[in-house]
C-alpha positions as CSV (number, residue, x, y, z in Angstrom):
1,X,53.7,-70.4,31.0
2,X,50.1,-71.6,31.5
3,X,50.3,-70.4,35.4
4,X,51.8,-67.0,34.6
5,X,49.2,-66.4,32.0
6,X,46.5,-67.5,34.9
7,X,47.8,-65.5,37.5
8,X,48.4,-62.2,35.1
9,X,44.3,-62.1,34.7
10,X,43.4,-63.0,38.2
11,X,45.6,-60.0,39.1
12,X,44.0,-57.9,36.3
13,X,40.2,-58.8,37.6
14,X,41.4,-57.9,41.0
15,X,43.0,-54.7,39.7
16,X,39.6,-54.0,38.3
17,X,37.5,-54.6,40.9
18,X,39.8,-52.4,43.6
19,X,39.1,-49.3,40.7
20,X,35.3,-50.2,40.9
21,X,35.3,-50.2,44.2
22,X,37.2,-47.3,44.6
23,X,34.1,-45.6,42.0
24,X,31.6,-46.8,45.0
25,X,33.5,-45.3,47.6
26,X,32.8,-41.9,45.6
27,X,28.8,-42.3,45.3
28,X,26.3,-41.7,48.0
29,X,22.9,-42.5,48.2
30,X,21.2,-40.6,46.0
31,X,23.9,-41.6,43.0
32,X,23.3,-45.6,43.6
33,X,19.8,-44.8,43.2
34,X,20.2,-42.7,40.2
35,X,21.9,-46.0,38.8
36,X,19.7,-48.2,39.3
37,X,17.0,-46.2,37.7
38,X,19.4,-46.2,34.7
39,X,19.5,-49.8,34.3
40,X,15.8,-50.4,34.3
41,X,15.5,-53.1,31.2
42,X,19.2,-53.7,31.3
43,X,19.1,-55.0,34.5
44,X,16.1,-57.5,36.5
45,X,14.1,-55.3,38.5
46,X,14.1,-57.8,41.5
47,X,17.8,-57.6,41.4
48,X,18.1,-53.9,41.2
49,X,14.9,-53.5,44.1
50,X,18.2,-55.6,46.5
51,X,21.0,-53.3,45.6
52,X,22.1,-50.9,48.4
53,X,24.9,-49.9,47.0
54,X,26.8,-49.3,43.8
55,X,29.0,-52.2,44.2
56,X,26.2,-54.4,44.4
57,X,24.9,-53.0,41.1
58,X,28.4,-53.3,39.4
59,X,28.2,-56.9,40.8
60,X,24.5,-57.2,38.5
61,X,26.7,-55.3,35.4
62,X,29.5,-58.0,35.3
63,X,27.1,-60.6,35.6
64,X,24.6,-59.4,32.9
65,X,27.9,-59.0,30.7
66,X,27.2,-55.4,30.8
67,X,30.5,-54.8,32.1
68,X,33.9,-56.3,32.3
69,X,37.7,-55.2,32.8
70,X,37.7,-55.3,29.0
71,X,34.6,-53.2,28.2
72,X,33.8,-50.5,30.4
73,X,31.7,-47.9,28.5
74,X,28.2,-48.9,30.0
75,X,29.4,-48.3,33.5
76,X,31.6,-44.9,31.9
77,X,28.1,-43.9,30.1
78,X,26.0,-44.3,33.2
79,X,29.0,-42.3,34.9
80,X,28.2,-39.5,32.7
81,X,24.9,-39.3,32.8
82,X,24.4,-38.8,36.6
83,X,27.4,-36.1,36.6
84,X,30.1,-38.0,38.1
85,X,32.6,-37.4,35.0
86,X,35.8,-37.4,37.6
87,X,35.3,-40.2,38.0
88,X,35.5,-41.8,34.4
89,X,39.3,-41.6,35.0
90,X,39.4,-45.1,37.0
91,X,37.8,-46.6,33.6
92,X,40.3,-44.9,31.7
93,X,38.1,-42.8,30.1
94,X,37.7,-38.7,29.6
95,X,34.1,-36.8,29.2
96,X,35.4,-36.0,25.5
97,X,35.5,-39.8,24.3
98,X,32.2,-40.8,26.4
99,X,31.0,-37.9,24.7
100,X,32.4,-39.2,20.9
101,X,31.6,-42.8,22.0
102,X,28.0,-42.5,23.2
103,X,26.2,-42.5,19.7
104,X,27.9,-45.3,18.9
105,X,27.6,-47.6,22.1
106,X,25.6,-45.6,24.4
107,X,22.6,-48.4,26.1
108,X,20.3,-46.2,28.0
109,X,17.5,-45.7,26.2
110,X,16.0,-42.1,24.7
111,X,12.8,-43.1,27.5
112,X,15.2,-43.8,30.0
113,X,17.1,-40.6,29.3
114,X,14.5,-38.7,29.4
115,X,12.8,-39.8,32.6
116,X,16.4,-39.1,34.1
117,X,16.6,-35.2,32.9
118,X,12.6,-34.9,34.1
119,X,13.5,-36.3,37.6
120,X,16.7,-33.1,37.6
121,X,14.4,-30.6,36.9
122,X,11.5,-31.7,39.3
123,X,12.6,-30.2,42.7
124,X,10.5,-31.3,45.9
125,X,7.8,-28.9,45.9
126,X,7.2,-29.7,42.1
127,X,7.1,-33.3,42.9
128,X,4.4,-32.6,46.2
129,X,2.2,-30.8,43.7
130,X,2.5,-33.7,40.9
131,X,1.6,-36.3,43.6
132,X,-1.1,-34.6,45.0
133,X,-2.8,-34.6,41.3
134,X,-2.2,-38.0,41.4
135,X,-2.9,-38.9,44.7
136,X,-6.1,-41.5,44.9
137,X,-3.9,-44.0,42.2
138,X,-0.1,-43.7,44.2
139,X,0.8,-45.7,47.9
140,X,1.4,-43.6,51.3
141,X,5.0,-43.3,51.0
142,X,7.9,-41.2,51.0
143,X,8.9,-40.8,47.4
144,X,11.9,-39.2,45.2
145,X,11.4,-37.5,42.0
146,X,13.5,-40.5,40.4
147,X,11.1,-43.1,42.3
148,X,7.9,-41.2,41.2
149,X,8.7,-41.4,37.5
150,X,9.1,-45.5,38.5
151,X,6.7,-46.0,39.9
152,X,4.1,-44.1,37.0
153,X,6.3,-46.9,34.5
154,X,5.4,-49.6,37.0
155,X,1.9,-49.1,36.7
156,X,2.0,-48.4,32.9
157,X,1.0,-44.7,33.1
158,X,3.8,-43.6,31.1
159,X,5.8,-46.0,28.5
160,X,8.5,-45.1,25.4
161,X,5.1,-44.6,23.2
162,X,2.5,-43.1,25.9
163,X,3.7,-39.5,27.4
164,X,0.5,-38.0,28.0
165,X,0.5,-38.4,31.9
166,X,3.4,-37.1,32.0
167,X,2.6,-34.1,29.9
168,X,-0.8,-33.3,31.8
169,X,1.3,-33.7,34.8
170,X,4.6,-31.3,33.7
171,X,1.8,-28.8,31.9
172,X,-0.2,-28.1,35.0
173,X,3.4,-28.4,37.2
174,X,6.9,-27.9,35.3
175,X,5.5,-26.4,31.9
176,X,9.7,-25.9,31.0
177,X,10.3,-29.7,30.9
178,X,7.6,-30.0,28.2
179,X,10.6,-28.9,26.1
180,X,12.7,-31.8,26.9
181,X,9.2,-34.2,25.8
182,X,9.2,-32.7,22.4
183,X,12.1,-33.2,22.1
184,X,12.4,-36.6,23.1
185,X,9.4,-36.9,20.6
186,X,11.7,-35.5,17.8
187,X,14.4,-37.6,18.0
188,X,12.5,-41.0,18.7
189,X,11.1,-39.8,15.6
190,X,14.3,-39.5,13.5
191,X,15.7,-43.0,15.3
192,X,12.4,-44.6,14.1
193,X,12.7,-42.9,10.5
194,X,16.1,-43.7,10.2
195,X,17.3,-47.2,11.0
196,X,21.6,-47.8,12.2
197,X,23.5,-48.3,8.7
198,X,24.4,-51.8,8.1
199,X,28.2,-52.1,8.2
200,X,29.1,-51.2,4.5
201,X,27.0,-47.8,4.8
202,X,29.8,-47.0,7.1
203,X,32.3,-44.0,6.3
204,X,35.1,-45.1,3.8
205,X,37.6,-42.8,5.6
206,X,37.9,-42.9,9.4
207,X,40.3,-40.7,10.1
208,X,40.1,-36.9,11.6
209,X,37.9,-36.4,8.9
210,X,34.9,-38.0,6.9
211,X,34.9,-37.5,3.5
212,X,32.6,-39.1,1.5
213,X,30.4,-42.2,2.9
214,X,28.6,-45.0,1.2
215,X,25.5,-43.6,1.4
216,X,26.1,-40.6,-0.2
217,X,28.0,-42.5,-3.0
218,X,24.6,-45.2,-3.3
219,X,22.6,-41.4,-3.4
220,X,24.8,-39.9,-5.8
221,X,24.5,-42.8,-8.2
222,X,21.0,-43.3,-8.1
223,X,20.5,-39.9,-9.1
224,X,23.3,-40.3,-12.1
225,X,21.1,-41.1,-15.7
226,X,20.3,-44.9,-16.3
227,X,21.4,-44.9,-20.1
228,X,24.1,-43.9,-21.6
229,X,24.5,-40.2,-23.1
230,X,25.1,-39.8,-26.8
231,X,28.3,-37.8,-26.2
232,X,29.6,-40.9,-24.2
233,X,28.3,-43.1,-26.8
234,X,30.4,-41.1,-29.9
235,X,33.3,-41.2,-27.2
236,X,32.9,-44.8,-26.9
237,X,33.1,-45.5,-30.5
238,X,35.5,-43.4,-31.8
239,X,37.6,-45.7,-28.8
240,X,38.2,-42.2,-26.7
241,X,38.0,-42.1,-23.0
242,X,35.9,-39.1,-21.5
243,X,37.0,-36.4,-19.4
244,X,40.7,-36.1,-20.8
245,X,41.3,-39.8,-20.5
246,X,40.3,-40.5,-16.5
247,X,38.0,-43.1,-15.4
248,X,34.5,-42.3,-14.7
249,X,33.4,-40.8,-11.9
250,X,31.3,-44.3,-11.1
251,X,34.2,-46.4,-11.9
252,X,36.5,-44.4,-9.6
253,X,33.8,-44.4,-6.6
254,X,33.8,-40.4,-6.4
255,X,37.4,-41.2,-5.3
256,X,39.9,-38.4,-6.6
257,X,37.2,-37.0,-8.8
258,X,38.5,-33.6,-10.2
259,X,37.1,-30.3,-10.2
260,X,39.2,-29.2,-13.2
261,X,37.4,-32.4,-15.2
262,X,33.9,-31.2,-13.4
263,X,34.5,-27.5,-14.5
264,X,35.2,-28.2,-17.9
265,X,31.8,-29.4,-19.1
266,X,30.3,-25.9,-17.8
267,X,33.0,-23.5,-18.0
268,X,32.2,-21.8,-21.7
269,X,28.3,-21.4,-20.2
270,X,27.8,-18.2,-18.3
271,X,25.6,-19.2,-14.8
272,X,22.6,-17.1,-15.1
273,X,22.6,-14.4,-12.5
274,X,19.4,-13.1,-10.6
275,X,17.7,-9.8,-11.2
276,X,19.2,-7.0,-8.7
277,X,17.6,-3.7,-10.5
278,X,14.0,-3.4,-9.7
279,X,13.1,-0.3,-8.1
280,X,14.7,-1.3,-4.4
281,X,16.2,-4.0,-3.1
282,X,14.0,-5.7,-0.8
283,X,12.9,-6.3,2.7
284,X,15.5,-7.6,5.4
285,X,13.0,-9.1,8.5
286,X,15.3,-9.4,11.7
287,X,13.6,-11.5,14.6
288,X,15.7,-10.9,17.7
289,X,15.1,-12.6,21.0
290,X,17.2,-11.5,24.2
291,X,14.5,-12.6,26.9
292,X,12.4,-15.5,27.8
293,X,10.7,-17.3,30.4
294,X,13.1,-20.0,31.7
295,X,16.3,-20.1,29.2
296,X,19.4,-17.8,29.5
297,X,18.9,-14.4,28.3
298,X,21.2,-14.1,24.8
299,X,23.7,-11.1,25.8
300,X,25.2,-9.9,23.3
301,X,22.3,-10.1,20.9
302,X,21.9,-6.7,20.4
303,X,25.1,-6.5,18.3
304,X,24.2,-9.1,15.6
305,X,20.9,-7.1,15.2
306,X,22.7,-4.2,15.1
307,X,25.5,-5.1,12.6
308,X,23.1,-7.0,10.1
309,X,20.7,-4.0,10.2
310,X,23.8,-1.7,9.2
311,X,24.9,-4.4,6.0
312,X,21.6,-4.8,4.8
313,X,20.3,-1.4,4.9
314,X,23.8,-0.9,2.8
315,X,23.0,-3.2,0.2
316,X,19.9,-1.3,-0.2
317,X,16.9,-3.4,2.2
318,X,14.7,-1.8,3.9
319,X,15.4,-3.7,7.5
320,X,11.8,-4.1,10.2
321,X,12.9,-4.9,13.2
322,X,11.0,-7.3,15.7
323,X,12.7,-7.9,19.4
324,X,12.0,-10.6,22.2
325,X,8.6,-12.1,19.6
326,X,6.1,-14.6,21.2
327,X,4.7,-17.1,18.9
328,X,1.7,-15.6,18.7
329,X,4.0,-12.1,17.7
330,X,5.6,-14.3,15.2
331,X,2.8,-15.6,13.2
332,X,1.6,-12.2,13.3
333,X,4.8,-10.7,11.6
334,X,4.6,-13.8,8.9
335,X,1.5,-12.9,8.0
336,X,2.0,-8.8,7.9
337,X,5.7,-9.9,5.9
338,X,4.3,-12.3,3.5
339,X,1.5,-10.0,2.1
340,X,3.7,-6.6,2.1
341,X,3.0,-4.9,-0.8
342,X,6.6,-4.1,-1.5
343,X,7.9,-7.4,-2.4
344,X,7.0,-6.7,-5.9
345,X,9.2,-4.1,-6.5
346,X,12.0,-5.7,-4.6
347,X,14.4,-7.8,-5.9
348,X,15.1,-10.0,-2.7
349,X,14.1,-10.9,0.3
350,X,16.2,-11.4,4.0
351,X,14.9,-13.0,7.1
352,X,17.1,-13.2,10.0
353,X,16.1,-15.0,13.4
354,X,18.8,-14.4,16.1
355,X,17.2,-16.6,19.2
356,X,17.4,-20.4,21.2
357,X,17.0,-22.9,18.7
358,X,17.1,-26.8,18.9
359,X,17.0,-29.6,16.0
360,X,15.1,-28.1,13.0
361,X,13.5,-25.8,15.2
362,X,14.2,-22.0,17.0
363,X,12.1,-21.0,20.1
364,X,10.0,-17.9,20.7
365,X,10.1,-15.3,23.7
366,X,7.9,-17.3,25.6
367,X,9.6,-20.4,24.6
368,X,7.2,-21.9,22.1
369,X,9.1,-24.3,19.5
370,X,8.5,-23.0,16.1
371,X,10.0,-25.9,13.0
372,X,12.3,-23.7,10.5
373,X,10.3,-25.1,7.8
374,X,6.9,-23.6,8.5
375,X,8.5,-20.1,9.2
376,X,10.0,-20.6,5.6
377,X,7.0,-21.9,3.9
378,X,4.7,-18.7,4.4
379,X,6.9,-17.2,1.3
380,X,6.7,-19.7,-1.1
381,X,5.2,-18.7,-4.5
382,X,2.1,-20.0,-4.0
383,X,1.7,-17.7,-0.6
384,X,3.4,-14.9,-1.4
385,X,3.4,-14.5,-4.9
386,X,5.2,-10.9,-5.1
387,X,8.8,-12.8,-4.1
388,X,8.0,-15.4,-7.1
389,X,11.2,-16.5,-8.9
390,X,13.0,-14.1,-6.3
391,X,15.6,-15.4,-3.9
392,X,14.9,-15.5,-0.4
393,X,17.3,-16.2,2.0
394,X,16.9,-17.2,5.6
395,X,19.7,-16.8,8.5
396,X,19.3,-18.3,11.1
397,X,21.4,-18.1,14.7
398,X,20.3,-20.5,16.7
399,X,21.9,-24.2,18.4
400,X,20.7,-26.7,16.4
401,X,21.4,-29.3,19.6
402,X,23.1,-29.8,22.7
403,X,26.3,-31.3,21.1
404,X,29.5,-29.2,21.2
405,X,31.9,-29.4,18.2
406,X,35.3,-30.4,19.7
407,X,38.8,-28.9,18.2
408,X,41.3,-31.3,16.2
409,X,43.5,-31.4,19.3
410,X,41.2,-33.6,21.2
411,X,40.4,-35.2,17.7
412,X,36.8,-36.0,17.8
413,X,34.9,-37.4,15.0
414,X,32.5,-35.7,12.8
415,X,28.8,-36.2,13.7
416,X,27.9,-40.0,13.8
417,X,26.4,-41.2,10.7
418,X,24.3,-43.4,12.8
419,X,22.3,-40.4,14.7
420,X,20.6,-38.3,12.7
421,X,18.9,-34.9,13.6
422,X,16.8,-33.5,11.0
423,X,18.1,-32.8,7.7
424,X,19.2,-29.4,6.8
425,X,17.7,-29.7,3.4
426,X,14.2,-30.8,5.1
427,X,13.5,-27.2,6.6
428,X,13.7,-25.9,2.8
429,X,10.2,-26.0,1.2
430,X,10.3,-27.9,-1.9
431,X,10.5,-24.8,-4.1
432,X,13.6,-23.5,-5.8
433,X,15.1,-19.9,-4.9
434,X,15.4,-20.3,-1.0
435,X,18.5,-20.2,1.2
436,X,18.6,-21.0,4.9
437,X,21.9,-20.5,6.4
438,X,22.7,-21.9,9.7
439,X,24.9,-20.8,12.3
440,X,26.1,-24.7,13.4
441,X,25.3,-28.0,11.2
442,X,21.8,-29.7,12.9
443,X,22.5,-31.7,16.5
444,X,25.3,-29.4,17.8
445,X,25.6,-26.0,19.6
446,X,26.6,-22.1,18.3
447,X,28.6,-19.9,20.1
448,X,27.4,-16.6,20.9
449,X,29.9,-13.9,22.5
450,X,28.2,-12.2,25.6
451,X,29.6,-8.6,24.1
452,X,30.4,-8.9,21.1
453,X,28.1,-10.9,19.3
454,X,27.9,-14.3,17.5
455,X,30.7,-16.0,15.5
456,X,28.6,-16.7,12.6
457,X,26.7,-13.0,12.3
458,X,29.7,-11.0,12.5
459,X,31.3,-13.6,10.3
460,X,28.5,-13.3,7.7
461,X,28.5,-9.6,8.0
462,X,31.9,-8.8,7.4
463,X,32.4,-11.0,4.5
464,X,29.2,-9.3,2.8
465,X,31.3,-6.1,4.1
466,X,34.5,-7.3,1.9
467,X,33.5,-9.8,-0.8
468,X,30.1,-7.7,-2.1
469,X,32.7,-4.9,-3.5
470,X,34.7,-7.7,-5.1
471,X,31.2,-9.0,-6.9
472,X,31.3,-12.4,-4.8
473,X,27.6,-14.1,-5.0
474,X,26.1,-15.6,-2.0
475,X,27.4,-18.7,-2.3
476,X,30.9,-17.9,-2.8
477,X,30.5,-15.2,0.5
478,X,28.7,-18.1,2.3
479,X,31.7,-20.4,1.9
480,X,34.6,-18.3,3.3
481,X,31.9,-17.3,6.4
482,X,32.2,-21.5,6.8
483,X,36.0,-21.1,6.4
484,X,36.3,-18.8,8.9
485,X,34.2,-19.7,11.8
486,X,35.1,-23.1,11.5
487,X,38.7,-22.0,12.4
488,X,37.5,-20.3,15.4
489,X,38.0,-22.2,19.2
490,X,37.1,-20.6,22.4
491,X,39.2,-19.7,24.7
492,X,40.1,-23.1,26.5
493,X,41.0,-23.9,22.4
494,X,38.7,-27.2,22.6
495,X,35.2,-25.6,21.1
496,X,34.5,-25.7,17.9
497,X,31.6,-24.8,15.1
498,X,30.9,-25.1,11.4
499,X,28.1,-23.6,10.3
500,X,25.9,-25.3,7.5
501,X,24.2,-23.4,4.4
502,X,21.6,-25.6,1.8
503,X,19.7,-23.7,-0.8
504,X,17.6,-24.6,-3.9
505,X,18.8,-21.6,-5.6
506,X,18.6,-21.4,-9.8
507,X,20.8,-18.5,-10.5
508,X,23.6,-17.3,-8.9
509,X,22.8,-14.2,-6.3
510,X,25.1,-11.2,-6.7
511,X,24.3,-8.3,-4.6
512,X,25.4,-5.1,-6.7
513,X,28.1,-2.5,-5.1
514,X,26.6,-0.1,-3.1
515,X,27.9,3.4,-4.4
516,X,29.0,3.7,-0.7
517,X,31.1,0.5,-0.6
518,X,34.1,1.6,1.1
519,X,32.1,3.9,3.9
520,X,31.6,0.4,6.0
C-alpha cells in the first residue's frame, strides 16, 4: 500500500509539472519578463535576474513554497494579471474565481500592481521622453517600460511610500496614469486604515449570501444602551418576558430578529413627514458628462438627463442643466447653487451627477477626481443656510470601482469583508437631512446602456413615475429601485449591480401628487 501511495504522488507532481510546462510553452518573452517583475519581494532578485524562461521562474515558485500541485492561485493570480486568463484552465481555474479569490489570497502587492498597470500604459515613445528627463542618473542601455520602473525601485527613486518621481515623471509625460497613482493612494489608504478581520470578525453565513457579520453585530451592540430601561426593568419584575415572550435581540445574536416584534414599539407613533408646501418645490441640479480627455465617452447619457429633467420638473423642481463640466466649471456651479436665492422658498433640493466615477469619488470633463463628500458638503446648513432642516438628496451615476458584480449562476460572493473601499456613509457630511444614492455599492462597476440609458436612472425615474401617485416616500421608492436593478443581468446573463442608498434623513420625504400624475 505504501508503494502505491508513493507512486500515485510521483505521478501527480509529474502531471503537474507537464501542465506547467505546457503554461510555458504559451508565454513568450515579453510575458516571462512581465513575471518576474511580478514576483519582485516574493522571489530573490538574483534568482529572478537568471531566469530566461517561465519554467525557470515556476522552478523559483515551487521552491519558495509559492506554488505547489496543491496550491496553485499565486501562479493563477500572476496569470491574470499579465492577461493570459486561457490559460488559468491548466490550474483548474476560471477568470470568475481568480477574480472572487484575489481579495482573499491575492500576493502581489498594491506597489507592485501598480508599477505593472503604469508599465501597460507607457508605450515607447512615452518611455524615450521619461528617460530622457532622467537621463544623467540611468545606464546606456536598451530598456522596457517594465525594466524602467525596476530599475527607478533599484535605485530607490520610487518605493510603496515615495511616488513623487513617478508623478513628476507621468505629469510632464502620461498625465492619464496620474489617475491610477491616486488611486493606488486611496486604497493603500483604506488597507492602512482598515486592518484584515481576525478570524471571528468573519461572516457568520457563507453561503450565496452574507447576511449579517460579526462586526456589524460588535457595532450594533455597542451602540445598544449600557443600563437597563425601566420598561424592561417592570417587565423583569412583574416575571414577563419582552417583545411577546422572545429572547432579546442580544441574546439571540440579531439571529431571527423579527420585524413584526421591531414594528410594534413604533407602530401607534406617526413618522413625522417633511414640509412639501412652500411656495415651489425646489431646485433639481443635473451635472451630465458625455466627453473627456482620455476615458470612453458615456453614450447614452443624454437619456438619463433627459428622463430625470422630465420627473423632476413634474414633481414641481425647477431643473439647471450643466453638460460635459470641468472642475473648475464644477466648483463654479457649487458656488452659484449653494447661494441661490430660491432655496428659501423651496422645499427640497436634487443634485444629480451622471459621469466616470471611482471609489468615493466621480471625475470631471477634464478628468479631475472630485471626492462625493466635498461636492455634498457645500449645502450643509452652515454653508447654505436657505436648505436648513430641508432634505437634500444626491444621485449619483457613476462606477464606484473596477469590480463587476457577477450573477448567482456563477455564484460569486458578496464584496470581501476584508477589502474595503470607502464607506458609503463617509461621503455624507455629518449633518442630518441628506441622501446620496448610488447607482452600484462602493468598489464595483454600473452599467450604463449605450441607447438607452442607465439601469439605475431609468430605474429611479420610473419608480418616482409609479410609486409618487401611490404616496410612497423616498425611502420606500429607493428600495424597489434596489429591487429591481438588482434583478437585472446583461446580456451574456453573468453581470450584475445593486445599487446602494445611505441617508441621515429625520422625517420621512413624500413628494406630493402632481395634479398631472397620470400625463407621464
Amino acid at each position: 500500500m505504501k508503494s502505491q501511495g508513493s507512486s500515485s504522488d510521483k505521478n501527480c507532481k509529474v502531471s503537474f509539472r507537464k501542465k506547467l510546462l505546457i503554461i510555458d510553452s504559451d508565454l513568450g518573452v515579453e510575458d516571462v519578463e512581465r513575471l518576474k517583475f511580478l514576483c519582485i519581494g516574493l522571489v530573490p532578485n538574483k534568482k529572478l535576474e537568471k531566469s530566461s524562461s517561465a519554467s525557470d521562474v515556476f522552478e523559483h515558485l515551487l521552491a519558495e513554497d509559492l506554488l505547489s500541485e496543491g496550491d496553485s492561485f499565486f501562479l493563477a493570480e500572476l496569470l491574470y494579471i499579465i492577461g493570459q486568463k486561457k490559460l488559468l484552465q491548466y490550474l483548474n481555474y476560471t477568470e470568475e474565481k481568480v477574480e472572487q479569490l484575489l481579495p482573499i489570497q491575492g500576493k502581489v502587492s498594491l506597489f507592485r500592481n501598480l508599477l505593472y498597470e503604469l508599465s501597460q500604459g507607457i508605450d515607447s515613445e512615452d518611455l524615450k521622453n521619461m528617460i530622457f528627463l532622467l537621463n544623467d542618473s540611468l545606464p546606456k542601455t536598451e530598456m522596457t517600460s517594465l525594466s524602467f520602473l525596476a530599475l527607478l525601485e533599484k535605485q530607490d527613486k520610487i518605493d510603496e511610500d515615495n511616488l513623487t518621481c513617478l508623478e513628476d515623471l507621468c505629469k510632464m509625460v502620461v498625465p492619464k496614469l496620474l489617475r491610477n497613482i491616486e488611486k493606488y493612494k486611496r486604497e493603500k489608504a483604506a488597507q492602512i486604515a482598515t486592518p484584515p478581520v481576525e478570524k471571528e470578525a468573519e461572516s457568520l453565513y457563507q453561503g450565496e449570501e452574507e447576511l449579517v457579520s460579526q462586526t456589524d453585530i460588535k457595532t450594533f451592540l455597542e451602540a445598544l444602551p449600557q443600563e437597563e430601561s425601566q420598561q424592561d426593568k417592570h417587565a423583569r419584575s412583574n416575571g414577563n418576558r419582552a417583545t411577546d415572550g422572545a429572547p432579546s435581540l442580544v441574546s439571540r445574536g440579531l439571529q431571527g430578529a423579527s420585524a413584526n416584534t421591531l414594528n410594534s414599539e413604533t407602530s401607534t407613533k406617526r413618522a413625522p413627514t417633511y414640509r412639501m408646501d412652500r411656495n415651489h418645490r425646489g431646485l433639481c441640479v443635473i451635472v451630465n458628462n458625455h466627453s473627456f480627455i482620455s476615458l470612453r465617452d458615456r453614450r447614452g447619457t443624454h437619456k438619463d438627463a433627459e428622463i430625470l429633467k422630465g420627473v423632476f420638473q413634474w414633481l414641481g423642481f425647477t431643473v439647471h442643466i450643466y453638460n460635459n463640466v470641468t472642475k473648475g466649471e464644477m466648483e463654479e456651479v457649487l458656488q452659484k447653487e449653494k447661494c441661490n436665492p430660491a432655496h428659501a422658498d423651496g422645499d427640497c433640493f436634487v443634485f444629480c451627477i451622471l459621469t466616470h466615477g471611482e471609489d468615493g469619488a466621480v471625475y470631471s470633463s477634464d478628468e479631475a477626481l472630485i471626492p462625493i463628500r466635498e461636492i455634498m458638503s457645500h449645502f450643509t446648513a452652515l454653508q447654505c443656510p436657505g436648505l436648513a432642516e430641508k432634505p437634500k438628496l444626491f444621485f449619483i451615476q457613476a462606477c464606484q470601482g473596477e469590480k463587476i458584480q457577477l450573477s448567482k449562476s456563477i455564484e460569486a460572493d458578496a464584496l470581501n469583508p476584508e477589502q474595503a473601499p470607502t464607506s458609503l456613509q463617509d461621503s455624507i457630511p455629518v449633518e442630518a437631512d441628506f441622501l446620496l444614492g448610488l447607482a452600484t455599492v462602493p468598489g464595483y462597476v454600473s452599467f450604463r446602456h449605450v441607447e438607452e440609458g442607465s439601469w439605475y436612472i431609468q430605474s429611479l425615474c420610473n419608480h418616482l413615475k409609479v410609486l409618487v401617485p401611490r404616496r410612497e416616500d423616498i425611502l420606500s421608492i429607493l428600495t424597489a429601485v434596489n429591487d429591481d436593478v438588482s434583478r437585472r443581468v446583461d446580456k451574456q446573463g453573468t453581470k450584475k449591480q445593486m445599487p446602494q442608498p445611505a441617508f441621515t434623513l429625520r422625517k420621512k420625504l413624500v413628494f406630493p401628487v402632481p395634479l398631472d400624475a397620470l400625463s407621464l
